[in-house]
C-alpha positions as CSV (number, residue, x, y, z in Angstrom):
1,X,-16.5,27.4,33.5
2,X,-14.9,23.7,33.1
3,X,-17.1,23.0,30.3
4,X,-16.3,26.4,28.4
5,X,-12.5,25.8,28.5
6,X,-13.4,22.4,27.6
7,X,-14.6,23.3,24.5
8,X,-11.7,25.9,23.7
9,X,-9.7,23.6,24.0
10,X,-11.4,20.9,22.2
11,X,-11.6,23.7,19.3
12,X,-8.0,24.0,19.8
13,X,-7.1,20.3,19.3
14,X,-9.1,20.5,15.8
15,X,-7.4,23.4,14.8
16,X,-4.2,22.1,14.9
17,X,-5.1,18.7,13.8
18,X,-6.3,20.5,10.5
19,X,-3.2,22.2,10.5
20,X,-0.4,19.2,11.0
21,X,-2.1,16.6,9.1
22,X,-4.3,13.2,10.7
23,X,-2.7,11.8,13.4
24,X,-3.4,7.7,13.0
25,X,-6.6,6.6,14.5
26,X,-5.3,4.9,17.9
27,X,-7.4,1.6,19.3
28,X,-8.4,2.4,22.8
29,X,-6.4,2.4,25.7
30,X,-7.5,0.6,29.2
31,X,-8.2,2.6,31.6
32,X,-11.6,3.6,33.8
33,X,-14.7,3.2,31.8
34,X,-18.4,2.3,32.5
35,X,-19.5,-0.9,34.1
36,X,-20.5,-3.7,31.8
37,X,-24.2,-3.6,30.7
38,X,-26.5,-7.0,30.8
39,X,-29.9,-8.0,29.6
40,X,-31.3,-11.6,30.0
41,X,-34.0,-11.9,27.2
42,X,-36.2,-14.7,28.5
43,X,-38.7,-16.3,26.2
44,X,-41.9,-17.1,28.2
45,X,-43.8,-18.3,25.2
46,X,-46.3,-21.0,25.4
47,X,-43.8,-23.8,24.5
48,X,-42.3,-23.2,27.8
49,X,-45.3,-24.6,30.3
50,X,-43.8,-28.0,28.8
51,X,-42.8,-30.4,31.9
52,X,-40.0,-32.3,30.1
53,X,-37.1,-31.0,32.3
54,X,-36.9,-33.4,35.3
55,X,-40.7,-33.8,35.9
56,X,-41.2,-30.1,36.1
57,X,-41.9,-27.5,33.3
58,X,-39.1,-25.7,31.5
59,X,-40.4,-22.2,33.3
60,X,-40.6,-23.3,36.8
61,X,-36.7,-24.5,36.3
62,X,-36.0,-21.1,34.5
63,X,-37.3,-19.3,37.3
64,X,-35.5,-21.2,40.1
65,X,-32.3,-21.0,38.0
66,X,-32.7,-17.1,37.7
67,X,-33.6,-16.8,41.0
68,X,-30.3,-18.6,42.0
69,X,-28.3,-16.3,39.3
70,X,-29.4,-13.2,41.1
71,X,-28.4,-14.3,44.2
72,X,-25.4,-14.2,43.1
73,X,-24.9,-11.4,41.7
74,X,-22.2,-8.8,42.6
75,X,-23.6,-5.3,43.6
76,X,-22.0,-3.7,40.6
77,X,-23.2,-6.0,37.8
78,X,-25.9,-3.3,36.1
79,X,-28.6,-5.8,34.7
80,X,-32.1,-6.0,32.9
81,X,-34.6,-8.3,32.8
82,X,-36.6,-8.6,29.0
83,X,-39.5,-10.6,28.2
84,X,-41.0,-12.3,25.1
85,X,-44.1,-13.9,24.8
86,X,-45.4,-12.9,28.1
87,X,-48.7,-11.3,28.1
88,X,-50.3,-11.8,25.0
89,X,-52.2,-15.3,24.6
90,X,-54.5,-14.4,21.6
91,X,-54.6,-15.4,18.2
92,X,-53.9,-12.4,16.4
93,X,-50.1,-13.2,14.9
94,X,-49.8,-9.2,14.3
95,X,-50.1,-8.4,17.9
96,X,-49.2,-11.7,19.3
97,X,-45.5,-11.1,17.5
98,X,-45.0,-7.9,19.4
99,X,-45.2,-8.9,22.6
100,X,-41.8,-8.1,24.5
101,X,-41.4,-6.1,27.6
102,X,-38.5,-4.9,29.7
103,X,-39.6,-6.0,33.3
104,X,-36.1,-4.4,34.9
105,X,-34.5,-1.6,33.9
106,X,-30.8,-1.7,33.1
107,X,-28.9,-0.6,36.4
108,X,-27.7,-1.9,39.9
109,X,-29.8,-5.4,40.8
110,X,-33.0,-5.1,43.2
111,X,-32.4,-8.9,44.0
112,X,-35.8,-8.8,45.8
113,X,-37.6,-6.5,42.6
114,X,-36.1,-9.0,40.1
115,X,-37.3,-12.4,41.8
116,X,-40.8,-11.3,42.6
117,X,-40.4,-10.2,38.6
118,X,-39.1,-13.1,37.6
119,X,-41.7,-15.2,39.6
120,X,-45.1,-13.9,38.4
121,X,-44.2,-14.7,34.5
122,X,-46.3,-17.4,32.8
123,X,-46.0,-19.1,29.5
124,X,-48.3,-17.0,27.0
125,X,-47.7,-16.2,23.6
126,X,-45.3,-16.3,20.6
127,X,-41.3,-16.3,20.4
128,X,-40.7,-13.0,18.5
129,X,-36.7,-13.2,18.8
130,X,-35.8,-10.9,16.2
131,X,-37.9,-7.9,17.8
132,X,-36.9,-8.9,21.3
133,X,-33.2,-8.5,20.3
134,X,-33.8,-5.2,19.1
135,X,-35.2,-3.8,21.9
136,X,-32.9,-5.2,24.0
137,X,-29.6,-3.6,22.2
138,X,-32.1,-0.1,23.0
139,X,-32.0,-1.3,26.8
140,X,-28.5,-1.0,26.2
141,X,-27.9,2.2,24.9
142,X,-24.5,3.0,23.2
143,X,-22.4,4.6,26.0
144,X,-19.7,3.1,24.9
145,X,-19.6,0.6,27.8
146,X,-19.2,-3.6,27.5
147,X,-22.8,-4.7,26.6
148,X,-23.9,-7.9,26.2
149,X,-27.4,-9.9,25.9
150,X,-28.0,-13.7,27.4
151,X,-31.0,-15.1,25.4
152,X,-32.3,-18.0,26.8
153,X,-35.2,-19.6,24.6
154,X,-36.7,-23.2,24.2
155,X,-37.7,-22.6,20.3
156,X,-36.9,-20.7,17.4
157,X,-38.4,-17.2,16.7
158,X,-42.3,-17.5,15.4
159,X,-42.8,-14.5,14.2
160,X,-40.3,-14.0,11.1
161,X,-39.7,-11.2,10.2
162,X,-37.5,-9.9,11.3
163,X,-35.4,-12.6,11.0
164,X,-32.7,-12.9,14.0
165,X,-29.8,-14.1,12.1
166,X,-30.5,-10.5,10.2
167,X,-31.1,-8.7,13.2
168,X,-27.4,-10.2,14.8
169,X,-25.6,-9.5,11.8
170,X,-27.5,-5.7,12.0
171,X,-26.3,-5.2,15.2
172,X,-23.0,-6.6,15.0
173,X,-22.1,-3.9,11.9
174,X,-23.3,-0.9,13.4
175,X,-19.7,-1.6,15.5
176,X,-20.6,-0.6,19.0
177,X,-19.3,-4.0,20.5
178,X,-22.5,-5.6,21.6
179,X,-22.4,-9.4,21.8
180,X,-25.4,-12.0,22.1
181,X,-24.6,-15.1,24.0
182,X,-27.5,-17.4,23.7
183,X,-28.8,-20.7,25.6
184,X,-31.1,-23.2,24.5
185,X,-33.2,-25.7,26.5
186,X,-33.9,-28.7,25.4
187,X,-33.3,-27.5,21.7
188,X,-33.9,-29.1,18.5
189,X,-31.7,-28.8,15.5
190,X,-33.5,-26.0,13.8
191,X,-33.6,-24.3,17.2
192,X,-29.9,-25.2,17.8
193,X,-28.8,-23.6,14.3
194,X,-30.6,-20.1,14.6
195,X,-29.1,-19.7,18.2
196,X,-25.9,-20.4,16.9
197,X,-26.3,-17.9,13.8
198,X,-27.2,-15.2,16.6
199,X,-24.5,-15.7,18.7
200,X,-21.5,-16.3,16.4
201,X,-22.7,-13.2,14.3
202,X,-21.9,-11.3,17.4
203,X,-18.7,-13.0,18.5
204,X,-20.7,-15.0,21.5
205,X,-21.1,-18.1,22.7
206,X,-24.2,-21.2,21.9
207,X,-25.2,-24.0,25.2
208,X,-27.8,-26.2,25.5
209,X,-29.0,-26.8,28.9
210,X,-31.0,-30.6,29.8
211,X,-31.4,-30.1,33.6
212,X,-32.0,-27.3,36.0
213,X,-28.4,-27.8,36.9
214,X,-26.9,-27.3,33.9
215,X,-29.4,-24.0,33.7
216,X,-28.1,-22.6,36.2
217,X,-24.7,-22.9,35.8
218,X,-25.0,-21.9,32.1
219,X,-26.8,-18.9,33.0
220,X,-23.9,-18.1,35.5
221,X,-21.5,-18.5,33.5
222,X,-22.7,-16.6,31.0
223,X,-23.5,-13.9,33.1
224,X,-20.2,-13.5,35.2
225,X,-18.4,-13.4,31.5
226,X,-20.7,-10.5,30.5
227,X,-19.6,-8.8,34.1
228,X,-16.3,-8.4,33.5
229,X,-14.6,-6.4,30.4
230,X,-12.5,-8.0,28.0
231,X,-8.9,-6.7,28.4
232,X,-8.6,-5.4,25.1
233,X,-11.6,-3.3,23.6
234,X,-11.0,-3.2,19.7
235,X,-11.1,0.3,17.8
236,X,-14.0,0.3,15.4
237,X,-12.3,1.9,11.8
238,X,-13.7,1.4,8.5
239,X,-11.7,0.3,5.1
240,X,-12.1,1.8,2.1
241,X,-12.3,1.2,-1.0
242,X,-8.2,2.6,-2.3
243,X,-5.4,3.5,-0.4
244,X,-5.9,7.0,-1.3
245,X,-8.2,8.0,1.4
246,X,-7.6,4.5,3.5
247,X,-7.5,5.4,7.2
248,X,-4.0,6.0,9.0
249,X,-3.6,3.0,11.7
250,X,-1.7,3.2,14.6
251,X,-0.4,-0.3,16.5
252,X,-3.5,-1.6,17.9
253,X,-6.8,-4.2,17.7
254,X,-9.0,-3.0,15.4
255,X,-12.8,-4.1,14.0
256,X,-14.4,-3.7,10.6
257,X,-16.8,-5.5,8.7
258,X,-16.1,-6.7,5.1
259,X,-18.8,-7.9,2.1
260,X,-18.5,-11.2,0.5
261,X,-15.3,-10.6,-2.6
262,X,-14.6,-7.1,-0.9
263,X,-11.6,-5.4,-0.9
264,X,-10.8,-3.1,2.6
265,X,-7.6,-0.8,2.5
266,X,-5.7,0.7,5.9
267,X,-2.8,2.4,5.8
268,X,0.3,2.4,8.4
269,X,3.6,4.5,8.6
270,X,6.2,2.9,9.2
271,X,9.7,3.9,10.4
272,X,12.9,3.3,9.1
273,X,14.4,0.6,11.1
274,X,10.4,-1.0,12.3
275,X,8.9,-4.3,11.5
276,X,5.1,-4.0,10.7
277,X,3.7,-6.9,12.3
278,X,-0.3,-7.6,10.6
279,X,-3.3,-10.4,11.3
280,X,-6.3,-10.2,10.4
281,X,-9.1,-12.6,11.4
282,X,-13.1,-13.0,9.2
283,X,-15.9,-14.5,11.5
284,X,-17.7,-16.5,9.0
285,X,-21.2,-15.2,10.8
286,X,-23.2,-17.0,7.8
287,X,-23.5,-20.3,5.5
288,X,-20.8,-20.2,2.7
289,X,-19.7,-22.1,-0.1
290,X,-16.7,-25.1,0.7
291,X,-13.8,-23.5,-0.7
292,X,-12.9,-20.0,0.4
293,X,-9.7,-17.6,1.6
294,X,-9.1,-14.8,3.3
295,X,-5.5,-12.4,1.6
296,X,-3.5,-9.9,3.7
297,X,-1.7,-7.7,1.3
298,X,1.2,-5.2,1.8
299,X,1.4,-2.9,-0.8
300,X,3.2,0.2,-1.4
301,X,0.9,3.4,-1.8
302,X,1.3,3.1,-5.7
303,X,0.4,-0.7,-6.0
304,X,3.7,-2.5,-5.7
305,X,3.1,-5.6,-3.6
306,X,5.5,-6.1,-1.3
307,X,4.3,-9.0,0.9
308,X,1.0,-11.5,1.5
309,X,-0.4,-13.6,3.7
310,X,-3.4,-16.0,2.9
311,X,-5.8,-18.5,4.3
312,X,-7.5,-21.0,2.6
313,X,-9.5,-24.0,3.2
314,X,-12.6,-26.4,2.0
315,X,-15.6,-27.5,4.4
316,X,-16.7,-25.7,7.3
317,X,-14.5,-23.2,9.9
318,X,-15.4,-20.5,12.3
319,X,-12.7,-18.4,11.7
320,X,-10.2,-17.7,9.1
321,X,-7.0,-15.9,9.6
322,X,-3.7,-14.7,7.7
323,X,-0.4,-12.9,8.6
324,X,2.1,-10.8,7.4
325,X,5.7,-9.3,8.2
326,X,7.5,-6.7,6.8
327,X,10.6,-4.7,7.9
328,X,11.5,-1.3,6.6
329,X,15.0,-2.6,5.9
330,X,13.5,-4.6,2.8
331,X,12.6,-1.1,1.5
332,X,16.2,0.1,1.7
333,X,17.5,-3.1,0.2
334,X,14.8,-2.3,-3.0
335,X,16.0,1.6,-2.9
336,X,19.7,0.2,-3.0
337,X,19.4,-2.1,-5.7
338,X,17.1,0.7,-7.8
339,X,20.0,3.4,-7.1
340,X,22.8,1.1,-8.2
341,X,20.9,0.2,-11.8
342,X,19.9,3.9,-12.2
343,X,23.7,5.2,-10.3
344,X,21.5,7.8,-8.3
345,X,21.5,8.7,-4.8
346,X,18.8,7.5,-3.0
347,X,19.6,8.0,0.8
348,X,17.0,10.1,1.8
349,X,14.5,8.0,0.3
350,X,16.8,4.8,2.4
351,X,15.8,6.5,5.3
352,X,12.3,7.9,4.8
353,X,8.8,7.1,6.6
354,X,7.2,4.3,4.6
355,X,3.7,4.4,4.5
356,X,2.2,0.9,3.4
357,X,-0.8,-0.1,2.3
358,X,-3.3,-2.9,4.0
359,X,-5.3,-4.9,1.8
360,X,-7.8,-7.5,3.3
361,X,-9.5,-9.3,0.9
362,X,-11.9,-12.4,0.7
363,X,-13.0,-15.4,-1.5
364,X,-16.2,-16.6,0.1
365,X,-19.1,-17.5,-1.4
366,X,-22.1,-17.1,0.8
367,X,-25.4,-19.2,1.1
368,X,-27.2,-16.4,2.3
369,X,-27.5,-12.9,0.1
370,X,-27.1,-9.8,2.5
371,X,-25.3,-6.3,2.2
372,X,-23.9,-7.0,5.9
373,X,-20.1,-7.5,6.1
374,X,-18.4,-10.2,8.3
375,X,-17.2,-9.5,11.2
376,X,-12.9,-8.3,10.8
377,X,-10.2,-8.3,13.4
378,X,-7.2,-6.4,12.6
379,X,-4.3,-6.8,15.3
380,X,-1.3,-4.0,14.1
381,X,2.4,-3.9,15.5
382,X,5.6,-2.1,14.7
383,X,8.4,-3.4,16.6
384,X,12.5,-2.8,15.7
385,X,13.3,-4.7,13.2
386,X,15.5,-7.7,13.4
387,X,18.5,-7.0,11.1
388,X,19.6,-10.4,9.2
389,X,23.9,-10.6,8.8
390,X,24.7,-9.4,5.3
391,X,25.8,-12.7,3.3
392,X,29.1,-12.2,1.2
393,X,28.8,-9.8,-1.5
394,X,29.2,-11.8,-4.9
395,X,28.4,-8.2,-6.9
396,X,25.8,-7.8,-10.0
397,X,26.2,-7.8,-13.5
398,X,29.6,-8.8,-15.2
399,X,31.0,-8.8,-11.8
400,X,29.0,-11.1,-10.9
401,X,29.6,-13.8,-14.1
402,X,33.2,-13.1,-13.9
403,X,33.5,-14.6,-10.2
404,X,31.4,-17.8,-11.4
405,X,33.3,-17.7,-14.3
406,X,36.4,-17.7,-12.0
407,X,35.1,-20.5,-9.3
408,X,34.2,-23.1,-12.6
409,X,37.9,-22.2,-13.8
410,X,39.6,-23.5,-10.5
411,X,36.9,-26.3,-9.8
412,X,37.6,-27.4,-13.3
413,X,41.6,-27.4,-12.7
414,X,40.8,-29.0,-9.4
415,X,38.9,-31.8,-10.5
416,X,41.7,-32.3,-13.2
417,X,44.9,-32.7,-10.8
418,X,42.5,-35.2,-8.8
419,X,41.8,-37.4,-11.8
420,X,45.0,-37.2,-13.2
421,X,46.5,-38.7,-9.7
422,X,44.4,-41.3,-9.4
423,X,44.8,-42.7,-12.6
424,X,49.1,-42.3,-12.3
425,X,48.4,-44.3,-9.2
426,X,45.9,-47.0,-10.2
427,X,48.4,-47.9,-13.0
428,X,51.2,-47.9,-10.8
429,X,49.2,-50.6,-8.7
């Protein structure tokens, strides 16, 4: 019974959406949703029996460090357990590179099931990465929920393709919010450098880790951040390609991702008497060129600019970021100004909805050719407007030149009675 009036009512909703117009898309709004979803992807790969972490090898003080972190786990923390490398020790690369397994099911921790998991793993095979982040974002599911991945590895991924950058970047644009953190132990720079294309492709976080110490705290750290949601869950939206058919934002946080040189339009209503507050921040998630920008654009629906921010720079950056503001009182100055050259009456349109165009645009230069945007924040505000005092009106026109022509007159005059007494004086003297 619930569900059939669920779905009249549902039916309902569309009909009169279809009827009244699109509402603007609206980013979420906090409330009750699904516990945060986990998976620590552990590379158990032959590189790991090495004994160069404080006498002992890099597995035995991945194991204690796990065993420590699920201790410590709260009861509502639902967590997996994925393997790479684990079973296979042969030489065949083709089967070799497919060996990843999900020891724990996603869900509420078994401490003693995990451990005794955990404990009978023994370096093996290859590192396939790439695959083993795959499967894990499947472990996941999409249920809309928090989900992150911890990767902890000692190497970089042996068994290209698929590349792991790729995969990241892959997983990043298909906009369900996933985010790879990853950890490295005892890393060397190429190591270092694909962890850190993983993680910031995803918006996560790159450690290393020397000691069993710093392991375990990592690994804690790491996981206690996945645990709890982020306060604010951006609204995935796409751009498009014109303001025509550009989707109708609402204030809110909002994700996209955006080709190198693209253009992305949004659209926003804004009221008479609102401020449209706009940021928008690029991840660069890749290797680009030195110089590069990032333009926010506000634009009238038929092209007019009416205000930019930009962003520029040369060398290296994370993260590049630009800002606008633009109050609906600037649109009745313009309206004013057109009505008095054209002596029509343009009140209604003083007074009227303004719906603005977004454009967020690029200048970057990538190292690495792929069709997969960068990752885009959009953060959206209307607030009232702050009104400014009108200055003095001076007039337009031949009003205008006929007060400057006016103030010369008596500055002229004024300048002439000065000079005239000060030279009866210094004669005088």
């Amino acid at each position: 019974m619930h569900k059939r009036l669920s779905i009249v009512v549902a039916t309902g909703l569309i009909g009169a959406a279809t009827l009244l117009g699109a509402a603007p898309a609206n980013a979420r709004e906090p409330g009750a949703s699904e516990p945060p979803r986990v998976e620590l992807v552990l590379d158990v790969s032959g590189s790991m029996a090495a004994a160069d972490i404080d006498g002992e090898t890099r597995i035995a003080v991945a194991k204690r460090a796990f065993g420590k972190v699920v201790d410590a786990l709260p009861a509502t923390t639902q967590l997996g357990i994925r393997v790479l490398g684990a079973t296979y020790g042969g030489k065949d690369k083709k089967i070799a590179c497919q060996d990843t397994q999900q020891i724990i099911p996603i869900g509420p921790v078994n401490q003693v099931q995990a451990k005794n998991a955990i404990a009978t793993l023994k370096p093996t095979g290859y590192t396939p990465i790439g695959l083993a982040l795959k499967q894990a974002a499947a472990d996941l599911g999409d249920t809309g929920a928090t989900r992150r991945i911890v990767l902890i590895t000692d190497g970089e991924d042996t068994c290209t393709p698929p590349d792991p950058c790729e995969v990241a970047r892959d997983l990043a644009a298909q906009g369900t919010h996933l985010v790879v953190d990853t950890l490295g132990l005892t890393p060397d720079e190429k190591t270092r450098k694909q962890l850190v294309c993983i993680s910031t492709a995803t918006g996560g976080t790159f450690a290393a880790a020397n000691s069993e110490e710093e392991l375990t705290d990592r690994v804690q750290q790491l996981v206690d951040r996945a645990a709890t949601p982020p306060p604010v869950q951006p609204a995935t939206v796409t751009g498009t390609g014109s303001c025509a058919n550009a989707p109708l934002l609402a204030p809110g946080v909002y994700t996209d991702r955006e080709k190198i040189s693209e253009h992305r339009f949004y659209r926003v209503a804004v009221q008479p008497d609102q401020e449209l507050r706009a940021s928008v921040s690029v991840a660069l998630d890749r290797a680009v060129q030195p110089d590069y920008g990032v333009l926010l654009k506000a634009s009238t629906t038929d092209g007019r600019e009416l205000v930019r921010g930009l962003d520029a720079g040369s060398g290296r950056t994370d993260v590049l970021s630009a800002g606008l503001r633009w109050s609906a009182d600037e649109q009745k100055a313009d309206a004013k100004a057109s009505a008095e050259a054209a002596d029509a009456d343009t009140d209604d349109d003083a007074t009227r909805t303004t719906e603005v165009c977004l454009i967020v645009s690029n200048s970057f230069a990538s190292k690495v050719v792929t069709d997969t945007g960068m990752p885009v924040e959009l953060s959206i505000d209307l607030v009232d407007a702050s009104h400014t005092p009108d200055a003095p009106g001076l007039g337009r026109g031949f009003l205008f030149l006929l007060v400057l022509a006016i103030a010369g007159l008596l500055a002229g005059v004024l300048a002439g009675w000065i000079t005239r007494y000060w030279v009866a004086t210094w004669r005088e003297n």
